[in-house]
N, C-alpha and C positions, 0 to 999 in steps of 0.2 A: 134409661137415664144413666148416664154416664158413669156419676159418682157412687151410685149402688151394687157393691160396695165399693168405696174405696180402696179398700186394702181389708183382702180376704184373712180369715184365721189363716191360709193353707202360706201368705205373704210369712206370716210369723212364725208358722211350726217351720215351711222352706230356709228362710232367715238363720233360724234356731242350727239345723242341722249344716249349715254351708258355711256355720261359724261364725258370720257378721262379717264377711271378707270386706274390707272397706273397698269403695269403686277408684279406682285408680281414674244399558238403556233398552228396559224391556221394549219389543214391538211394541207399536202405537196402534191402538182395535179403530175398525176401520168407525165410521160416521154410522148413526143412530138414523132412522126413518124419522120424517117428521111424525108429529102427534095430528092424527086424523082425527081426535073427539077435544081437541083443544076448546077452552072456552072463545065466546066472543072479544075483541081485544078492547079493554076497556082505559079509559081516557086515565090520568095520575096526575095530582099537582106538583109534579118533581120532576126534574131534569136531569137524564144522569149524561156521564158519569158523577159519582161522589168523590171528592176527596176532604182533608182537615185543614181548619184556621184553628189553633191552637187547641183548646181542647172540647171543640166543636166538628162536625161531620158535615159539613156541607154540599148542598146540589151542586151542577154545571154553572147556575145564576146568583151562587153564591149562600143561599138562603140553607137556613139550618135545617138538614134532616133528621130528624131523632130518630134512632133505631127501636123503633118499638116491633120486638121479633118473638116470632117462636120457633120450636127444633121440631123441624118435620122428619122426626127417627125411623131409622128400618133397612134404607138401601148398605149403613155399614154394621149391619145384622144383631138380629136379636138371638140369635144359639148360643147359649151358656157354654159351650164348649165341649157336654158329656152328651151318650146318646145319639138318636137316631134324630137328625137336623129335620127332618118330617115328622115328626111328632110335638107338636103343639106343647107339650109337657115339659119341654126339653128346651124351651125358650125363655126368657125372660117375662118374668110374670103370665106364663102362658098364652103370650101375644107373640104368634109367628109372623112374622111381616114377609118370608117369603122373598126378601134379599131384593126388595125394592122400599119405596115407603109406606110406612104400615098406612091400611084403608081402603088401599086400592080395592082388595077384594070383595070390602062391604058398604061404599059407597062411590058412584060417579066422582072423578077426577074435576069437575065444575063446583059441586055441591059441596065437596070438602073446602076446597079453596073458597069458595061463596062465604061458609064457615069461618074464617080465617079473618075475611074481610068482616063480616058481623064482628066479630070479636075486638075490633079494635086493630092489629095490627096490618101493619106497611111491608114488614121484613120477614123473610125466613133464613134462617141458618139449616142447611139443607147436608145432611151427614152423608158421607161415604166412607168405601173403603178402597186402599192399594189394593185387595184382591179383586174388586169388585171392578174393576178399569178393564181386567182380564179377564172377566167370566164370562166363557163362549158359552154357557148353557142358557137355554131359552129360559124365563121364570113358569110354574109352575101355570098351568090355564086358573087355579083355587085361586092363587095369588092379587089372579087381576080379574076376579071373576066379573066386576063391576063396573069395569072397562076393558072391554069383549077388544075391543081396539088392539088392544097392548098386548095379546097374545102372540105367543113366539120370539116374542123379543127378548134380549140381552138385559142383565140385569142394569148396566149402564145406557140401552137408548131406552130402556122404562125413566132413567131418571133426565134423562134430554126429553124427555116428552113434558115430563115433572119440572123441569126448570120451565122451558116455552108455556106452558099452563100458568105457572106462576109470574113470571114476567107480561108473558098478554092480560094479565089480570091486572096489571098496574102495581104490582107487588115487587123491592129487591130483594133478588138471591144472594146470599152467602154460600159460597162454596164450601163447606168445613171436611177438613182430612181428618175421620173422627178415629179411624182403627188401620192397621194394616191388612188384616187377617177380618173377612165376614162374621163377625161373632161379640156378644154383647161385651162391652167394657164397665168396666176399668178394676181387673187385679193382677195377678199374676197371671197374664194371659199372653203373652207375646207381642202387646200394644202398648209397651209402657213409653218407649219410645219411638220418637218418627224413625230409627234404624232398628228395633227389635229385632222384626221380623225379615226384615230389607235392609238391600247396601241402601248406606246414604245417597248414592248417583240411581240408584231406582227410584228414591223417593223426590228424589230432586227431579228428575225425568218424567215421574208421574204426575207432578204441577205441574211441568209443563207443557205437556199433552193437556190437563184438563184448563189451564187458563186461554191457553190458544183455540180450545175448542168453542169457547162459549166467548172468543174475542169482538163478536158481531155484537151480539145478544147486550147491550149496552146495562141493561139491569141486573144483571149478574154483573155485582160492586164490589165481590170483597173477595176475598181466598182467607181461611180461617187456617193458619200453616199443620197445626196440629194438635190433640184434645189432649187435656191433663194429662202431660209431661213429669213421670213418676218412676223412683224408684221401681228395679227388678229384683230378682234373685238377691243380687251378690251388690249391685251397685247403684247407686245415688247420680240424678242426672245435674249438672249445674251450670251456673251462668257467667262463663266468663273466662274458665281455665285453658280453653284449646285445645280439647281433648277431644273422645270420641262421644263421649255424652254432655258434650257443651253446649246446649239446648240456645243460649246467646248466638254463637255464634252458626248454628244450623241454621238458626232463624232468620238470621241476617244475610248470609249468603243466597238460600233460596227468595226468600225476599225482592231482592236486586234482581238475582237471574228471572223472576217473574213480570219484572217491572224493566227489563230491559232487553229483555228475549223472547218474553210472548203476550204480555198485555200492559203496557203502562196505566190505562186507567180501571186496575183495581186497584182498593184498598187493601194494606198485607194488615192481617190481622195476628196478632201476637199474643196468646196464652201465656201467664206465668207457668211458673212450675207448681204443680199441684202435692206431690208431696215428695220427703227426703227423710231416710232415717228408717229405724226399724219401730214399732208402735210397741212400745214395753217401757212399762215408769223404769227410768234411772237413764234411758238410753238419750239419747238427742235425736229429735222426730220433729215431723211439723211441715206445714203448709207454708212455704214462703211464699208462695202464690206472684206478686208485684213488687214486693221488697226490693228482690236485687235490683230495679234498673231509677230505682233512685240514685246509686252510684256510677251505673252503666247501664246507659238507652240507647236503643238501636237508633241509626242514622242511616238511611236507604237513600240511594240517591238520588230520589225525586223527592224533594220536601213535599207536606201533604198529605202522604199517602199512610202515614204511621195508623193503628188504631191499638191499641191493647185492652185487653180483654182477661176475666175472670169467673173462677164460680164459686158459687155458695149454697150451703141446703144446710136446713137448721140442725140435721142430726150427727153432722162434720162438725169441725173446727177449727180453732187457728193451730193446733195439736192435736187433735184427735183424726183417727182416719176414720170414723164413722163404724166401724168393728162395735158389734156387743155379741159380749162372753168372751172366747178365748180369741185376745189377740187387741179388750178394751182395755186403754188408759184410764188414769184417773183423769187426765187433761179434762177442763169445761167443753164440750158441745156447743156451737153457737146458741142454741135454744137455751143454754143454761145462763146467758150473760144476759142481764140488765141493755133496757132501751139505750140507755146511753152509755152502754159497757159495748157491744154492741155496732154502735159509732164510731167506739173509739179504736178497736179492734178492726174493722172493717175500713177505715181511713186511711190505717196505715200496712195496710196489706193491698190493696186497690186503689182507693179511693183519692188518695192523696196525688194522682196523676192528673186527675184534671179537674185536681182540686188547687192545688199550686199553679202557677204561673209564673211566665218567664225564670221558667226551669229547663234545662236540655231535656228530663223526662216529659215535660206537659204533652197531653195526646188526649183525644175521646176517649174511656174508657167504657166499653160492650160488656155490662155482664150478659155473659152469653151461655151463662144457663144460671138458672133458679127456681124451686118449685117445691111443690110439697102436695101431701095426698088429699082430695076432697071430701066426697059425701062422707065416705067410712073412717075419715080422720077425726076423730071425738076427741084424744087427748090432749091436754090446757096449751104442753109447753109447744109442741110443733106449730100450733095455730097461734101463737101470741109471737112467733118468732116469724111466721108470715107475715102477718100485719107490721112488725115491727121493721123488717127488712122492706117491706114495701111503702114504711114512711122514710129509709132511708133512701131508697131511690129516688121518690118523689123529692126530696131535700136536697137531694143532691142533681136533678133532672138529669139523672143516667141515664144513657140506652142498656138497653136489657132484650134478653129472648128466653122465654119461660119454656122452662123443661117440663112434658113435651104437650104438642099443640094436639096430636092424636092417640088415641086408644083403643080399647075395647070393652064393650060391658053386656054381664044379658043379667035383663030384669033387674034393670039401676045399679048392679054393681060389678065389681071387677078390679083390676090395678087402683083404677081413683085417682092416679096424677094428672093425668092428659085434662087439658081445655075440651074439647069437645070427645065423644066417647060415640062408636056406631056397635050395634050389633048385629048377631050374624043376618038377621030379616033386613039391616037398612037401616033399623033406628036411633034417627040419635039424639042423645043428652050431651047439655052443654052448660058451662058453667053460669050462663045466666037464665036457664031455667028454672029457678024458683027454690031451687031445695040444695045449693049448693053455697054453702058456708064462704067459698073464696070469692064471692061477684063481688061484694062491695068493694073489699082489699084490690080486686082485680080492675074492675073500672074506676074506683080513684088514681090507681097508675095511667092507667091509658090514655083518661082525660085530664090525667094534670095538668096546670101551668107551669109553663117550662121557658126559655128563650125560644125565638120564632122570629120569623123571619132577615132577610141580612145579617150577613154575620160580616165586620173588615177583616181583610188580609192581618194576620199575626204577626208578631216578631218572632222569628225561630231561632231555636237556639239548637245546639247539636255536639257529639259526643267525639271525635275522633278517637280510635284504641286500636293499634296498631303494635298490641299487647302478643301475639303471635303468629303475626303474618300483615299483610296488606290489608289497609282497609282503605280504600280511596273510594270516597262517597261523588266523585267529580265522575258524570259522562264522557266528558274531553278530554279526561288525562287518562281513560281507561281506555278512550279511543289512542292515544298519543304514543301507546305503549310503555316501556321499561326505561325511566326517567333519572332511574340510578339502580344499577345492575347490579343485585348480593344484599339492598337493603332496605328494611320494611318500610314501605311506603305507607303515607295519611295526605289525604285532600280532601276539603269541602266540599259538599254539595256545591255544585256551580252557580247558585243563586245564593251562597253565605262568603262569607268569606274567615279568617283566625282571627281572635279576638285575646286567648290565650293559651300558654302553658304550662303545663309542670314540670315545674324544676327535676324531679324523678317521675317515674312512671308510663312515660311516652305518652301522656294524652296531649290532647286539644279540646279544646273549645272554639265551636265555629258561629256564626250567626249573620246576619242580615242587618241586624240593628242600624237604625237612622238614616242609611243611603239606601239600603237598599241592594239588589244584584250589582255590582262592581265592575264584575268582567266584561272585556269589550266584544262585540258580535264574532270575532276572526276567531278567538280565543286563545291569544296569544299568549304565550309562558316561556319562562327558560327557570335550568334549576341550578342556583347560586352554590357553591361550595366554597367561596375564597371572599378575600375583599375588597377586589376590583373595584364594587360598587360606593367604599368609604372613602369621602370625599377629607381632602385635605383640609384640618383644622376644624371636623366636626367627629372626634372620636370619642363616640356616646356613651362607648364601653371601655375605658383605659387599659389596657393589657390584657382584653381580653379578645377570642376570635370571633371577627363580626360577620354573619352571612347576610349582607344588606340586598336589598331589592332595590333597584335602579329607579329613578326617579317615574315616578309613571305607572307603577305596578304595586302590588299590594302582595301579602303574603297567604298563600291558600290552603299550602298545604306544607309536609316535611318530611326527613326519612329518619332514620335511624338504624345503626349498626349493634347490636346488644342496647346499650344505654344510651349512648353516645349521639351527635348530636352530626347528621352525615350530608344530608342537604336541607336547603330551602327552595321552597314552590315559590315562584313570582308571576303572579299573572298581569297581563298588561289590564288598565283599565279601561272603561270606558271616556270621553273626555268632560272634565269638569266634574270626576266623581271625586276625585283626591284635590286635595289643598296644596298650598304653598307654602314654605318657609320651612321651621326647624321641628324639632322634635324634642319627646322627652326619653326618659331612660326609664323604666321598669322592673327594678332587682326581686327578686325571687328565690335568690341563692339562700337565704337564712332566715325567712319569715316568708309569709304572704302578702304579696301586694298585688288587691285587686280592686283597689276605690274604695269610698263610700257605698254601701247600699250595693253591694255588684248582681248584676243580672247572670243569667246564666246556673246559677245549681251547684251545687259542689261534683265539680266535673270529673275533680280525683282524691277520692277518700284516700286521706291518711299524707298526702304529698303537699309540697309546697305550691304555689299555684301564684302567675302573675297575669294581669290582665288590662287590658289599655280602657278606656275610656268609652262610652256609646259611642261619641264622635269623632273616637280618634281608630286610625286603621294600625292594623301593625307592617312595620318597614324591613325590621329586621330583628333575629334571636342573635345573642352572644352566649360562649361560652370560654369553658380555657380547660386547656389538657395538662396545666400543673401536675405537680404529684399531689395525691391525695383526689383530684376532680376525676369524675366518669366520663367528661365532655359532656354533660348532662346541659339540659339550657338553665340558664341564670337569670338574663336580663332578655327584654322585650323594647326595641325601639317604636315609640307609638308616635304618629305622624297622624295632622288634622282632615279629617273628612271635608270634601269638598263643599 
């Protein structure tokens, strides 16, 4: 399981001695044999591909899929790190999986997955590793003893056999990049980052090798980018600065390149960051987990496709890295907060994404691990913090995938987390056979009531942040190339279009709202820098410089040069999407003006922000180069939707 531990004693004594420094295209392995002991392929009431209407998950037909999942762990390794990797003792919890998915060896590849379906769930989140894309060694014959099949094979066509077994079962796979390195996570281990252990262009290359590999394979839905994103040694990862640990913007680049170079219909799935800080009272520590992108949310350029994701386990917390003895906070444990301490904690660390609406952040939010130990867990607070967390699920009808779906036990006991448990004879216990404390908690989630069927098309809202380099969310204009040469370019998605800006900070706010897609089928654009387009005795902005879009087109995108305010995107529209007649004016220069009740999210913490109307489009930004001004935008010409 992932988060055990979070952050080792060895993070704190490392930490301790390094000072507290504050953080400032491999070959592609050839194709996998098909799966010769596949199950029969079995019928699913879903259509895929998936994608999102606001903070909903829906099929091909529209209809709401809830991700009710578990983590089939093992292929991105169970080795602690010390020791001889064949020695059972040397592994996590003394369950060797053998660098495929743990079970193989002690139960048929049908009969686990049969398991799975009993159980309630639709979905697996299915872990790998970067090393594991490369491992030319056969797995081990112990490994797969139980599918005589899978011998000889790579420890990645074990997991292409693993996916085809899951998907012919009617089940979706999630892809999850869970480690770089074959070896259990999450401490000081060379996996704290998607670059730890790897350049960024290897990990970038290695999605997409695996999104292209499985781009048939329609039920493999999602790409999970990478696992609890956490301080190393010396440095803190975070969200937003354009650095080399900007977890934001990794996210979003690979993201795109997934979505527009090897499979657009997955969902990119987006981990916050799991922890930041060193774990010692006096110091600044803590789980921001989903926090940051209430300020900044990713924007990919196919609306839909967002999903963001979390985790939780009751012996962590919102400041705690789960450590006891050298290296525990005084910080509360979630097990130690009140039911609706709890809630409230947990809302605003996740929850509040697709809890709010018509926000740029609204998205489905996956918790995509959660879990705690069965038969042999007797003590009060871990089991009232299950129950508790699994009435906020149901409350909040989140998708979820319980950490982990497999195990081991002999003679009913063992680890204890895992939903079903086999031992080394074949036999297995499962969490609704009789003697396991977590069934009720477990099938009240599974069978909840929740929203179900049709879900409409959403209004999207979205982020431009072109805060240190390009961010052009537009297909067209990324196809159209370099539209102002030397300066950081921002565009819509090609189905929203600008709604507003800030006066400092270079954002946008992009969105759909009331029309609809805008742009006309050619997709036609020019990028204004002058004021060619301000018509005589309509000067909206008196002495100030107007970048107006020509009658006919709307505004999509913009550039900017440091601050300053360097072009406008004009795209033409479709006909009859834009109105007639005048316009109003917009100032932003010394307050916020963004209506009544405004849609869309605080796009730019801390900045002045101005915003046209649901029904009104924007025409054109002014600014002025006086002394004193950055050429920063001020005003917003907003013109009536057709």
């Amino acid at each position: 399981m992932s988060s055990r531990p979070a952050l080792t004693a060895v993070l704190l004594l490392l930490a301790l001695v390094a000072g507290l420094a504050p953080g400032t295209a491999a070959a592609s392995p050839g194709d996998g044999a098909a799966d010769e002991t596949k199950p029969a392929a079995a019928a699913a009431d879903w259509a895929a591909p998936l994608s999102t209407r606001g903070r909903w998950i829906v099929d091909a037909n529209g209809d709401r899929f809830k991700l009710k999942s578990g983590n089939w762990h093992g292929a991105s390794g169970t080795w602690n790190g010390d020791g001889d990797k064949a020695d059972d003792a040397n592994h996590h919890a003394g369950e060797n999986a053998g660098r495929v998915p743990i079970g193989l060896d002690r139960a048929p590849m049908s009969e686990i997955i049969a398991g799975f379906q009993e159980i309630g769930i639709n979905s697996v989140r299915l872990p790998f590793s970067n090393e594991m894309i490369r491992d030319t060694a056969p797995v081990a014959d112990d490994a797969v003893a139980a599918n005589t099949g899978l011998r000889g094979r790579t420890p990645l066509e074990v997991y292409d056999a693993v996916v085809r077994a899951l998907t012919d079962a009617g089940l979706a796979v999630i892809l999850n990049n869970h480690t770089n390195t074959t070896r259990w996570c999450c401490g000081v281990d060379g996996n704290e980052r998607w670059n730890a252990s790897q350049s960024v262009g290897q990990w970038e290359d290695d999605w997409l090798f695996m999104a292209r590999r499985y781009q048939d394979n329609k039920r493999v839905v999602g790409a999970d980018l990478y696992n609890e994103v956490r301080r190393n040694i010396l440095d803190d990862p975070n969200w937003g600065l354009g650095d080399n640990h900007d977890w934001f913007t990794a996210s979003q680049r690979v993201g795109d390149r997934i979505l527009t170079e090897a499979n657009p219909d997955l969902l990119i799935v987006v981990e916050g960051i799991n922890w930041t800080g060193i774990p010692v009272d006096g110091f600044p520590h803590g789980r921001p987990t989903l926090e940051p992108a209430r300020n900044l949310s990713h924007t990919l350029v196919d609306s839909g496709k967002l999903v963001y994701s979390a985790h939780f386990y009751g012996y962590t917390g919102p400041n705690h890295s789960g450590a006891t003895g050298t290296g525990e906070t005084t910080d509360p444990r979630y097990q130690d907060l009140s039911p609706s301490e709890l809630i409230d904690v947990t809302n605003r660390q996740a929850f509040f994404v697709s809890g709010e609406q018509d926000k740029h952040f609204t998205a489905p939010v996956w918790i995509s691990e959660f879990g705690v130990g069965g038969r042999e867990e007797t003590k009060e607070k871990p089991r009232a913090w299950f129950e508790n967390f699994v009435d906020q699920l149901v409350r909040t009808d989140a998708d979820f995938a319980y950490w982990p779906l497999v195990g081991w036990h002999e003679n009913g006991t063992g680890n204890g987390w895992a939903l079903l448990h086999w031992d080394a004879a074949g036999k297995r216990i499962g969490v609704n056979d009789g003697d396991d404390w977590r069934s009720g908690a477990w099938n009240r989630l599974v069978g909840a009531d929740g929203r179900t069927g049709h879900v409409d098309p959403a209004t999207e809202w979205s982020v431009l942040s072109p805060d240190h380099a390009d961010f052009v969310a537009s297909r067209r204009m990324r196809d159209a190339g370099d539209w102002d040469s030397g300066a950081r370019k921002a565009a819509c998605p090609d189905d929203q279009r600008i709604v507003g800006l800030s006066h400092t900070g270079n954002r946008g706010l992009c969105s759909d709202v009331t029309a609809g897609a805008l742009w006309d089928g050619g997709g036609a654009h020019e990028t204004v820098k002058d004021e060619r387009y301000v018509t005589d005795g309509n000067d909206w902005a008196s002495g100030y410089t107007k970048l107006q879009c020509p009658d006919g087109s709307f505004l999509n995108g913009f550039s900017v040069r440091g601050a300053a305010v360097s072009s406008a995107l004009c795209a033409k529209a479709a006909p009859g999407k834009l109105g007639g007649g005048g316009g109003r004016t917009v100032w932003f220069d010394r307050g916020d003006d963004r209506g009544d009740s405004p849609k869309g999210g605080e796009f730019a913490s801390g900045h002045l922000k101005g915003q046209c109307a649901d029904d009104e489009y924007v025409a054109g930004v002014a600014y002025t180069g006086r002394v004193g001004s950055a050429r920063t935008p001020d005003a917003l010409y907003c013109r009536p939707l057709g």
